[in-house]
Structure formats: C-alpha cells, structure tokens
N, C-alpha and C positions, 0 to 999 in steps of 0.2 A: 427503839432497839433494846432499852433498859427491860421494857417489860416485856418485850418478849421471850428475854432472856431470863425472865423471872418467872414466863409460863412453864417454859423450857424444863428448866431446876425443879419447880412444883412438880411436873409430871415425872421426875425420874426421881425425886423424893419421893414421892407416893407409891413409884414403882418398888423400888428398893424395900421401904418397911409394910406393903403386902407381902412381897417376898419371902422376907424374913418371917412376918406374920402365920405363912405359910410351911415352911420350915420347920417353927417353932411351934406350931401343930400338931407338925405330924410327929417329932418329937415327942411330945406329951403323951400321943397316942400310945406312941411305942412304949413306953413308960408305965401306963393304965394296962396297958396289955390288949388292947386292941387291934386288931387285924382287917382291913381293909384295901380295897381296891381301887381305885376312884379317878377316873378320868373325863372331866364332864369336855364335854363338846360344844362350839356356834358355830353355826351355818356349816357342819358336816368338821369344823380342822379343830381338834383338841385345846384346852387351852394351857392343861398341864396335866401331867401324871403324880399320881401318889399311891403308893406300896406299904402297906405296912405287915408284915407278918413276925412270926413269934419272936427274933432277938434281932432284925434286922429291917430296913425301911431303905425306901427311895422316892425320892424327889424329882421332876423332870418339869421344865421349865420348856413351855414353846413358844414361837414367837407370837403366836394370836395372843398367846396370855398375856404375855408381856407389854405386845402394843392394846391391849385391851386397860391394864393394868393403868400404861402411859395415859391413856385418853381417860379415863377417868380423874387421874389428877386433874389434867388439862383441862378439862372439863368445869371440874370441881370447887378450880382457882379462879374461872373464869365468873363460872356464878357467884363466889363469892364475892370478886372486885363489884359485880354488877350490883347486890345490892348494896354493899358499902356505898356506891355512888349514889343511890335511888336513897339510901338513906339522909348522904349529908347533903343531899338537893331539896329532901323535903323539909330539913329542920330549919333550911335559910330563907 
C-alpha cells in the first residue's frame, strides 16, 4: 500500500512541475515577445491550449494532458524502482 502510494504522489508531482513547467513558458514567451498559438492533439482530444499574443497569454489545461502528464510520472517512477532492483540484484 506504502508504494503505491508512492507511485501515486510521483505521478501528481510530475504532473504539477510540467504544469508549471508549462506556465513558465509561455510566460517567457510573452516576455521575448512571441506570439503563438498552439494546441497539440492525441488520438483526435487536445491536450492543452496555449495563447500567446502581444501583452497578454492564456494557458488551458485539459484533462487528456493532465492524465497524460500523470502517466508519465507513473510510468517513469516505475522504471526507475525497476532498474534500482535489476541493479542491486546484480551486485549481490
């Protein structure tokens, strides 16, 4: 239960500072002076929106991104336990 609760938190840690990640972007952008559009798409449902035109920007958060975002943690905590363990089995 401890670790699944530990996959759990990985994944919405991961989600959170993409997010941000994301935020703090398009920020920048706005900043540089850049102006774009950009909402990419999988399997047809967005996964977020981003706006950025001459003194103003918008952010748009969907839930494909979000659980895409999550599963990548998920994911990413999981390979990493795996090779930790292929590690300290092959040093014994």
């Amino acid at each position: 239960m401890k670790s699944f609760l530990k996959v759990l938190l990985t994944g919405v840690h991961v989600t959170i500072v993409l997010s941000l990640l994301m935020f703090i972007t398009t920020l920048l952008m706005l900043v540089l002076g850049y102006s774009i559009d950009f909402a990419p798409t999988i399997f047809g449902l967005p996964l977020f929106t981003v706006e950025v035109y001459e003194n103003r920007f918008a952010i748009e958060a969907r839930l494909m991104g979000l659980a895409l975002f999550f599963m990548i943690g998920v994911i990413a905590h999981l390979v990493v336990q795996y090779f930790l363990r292929y590690k300290k089995a092959s040093v014994q």
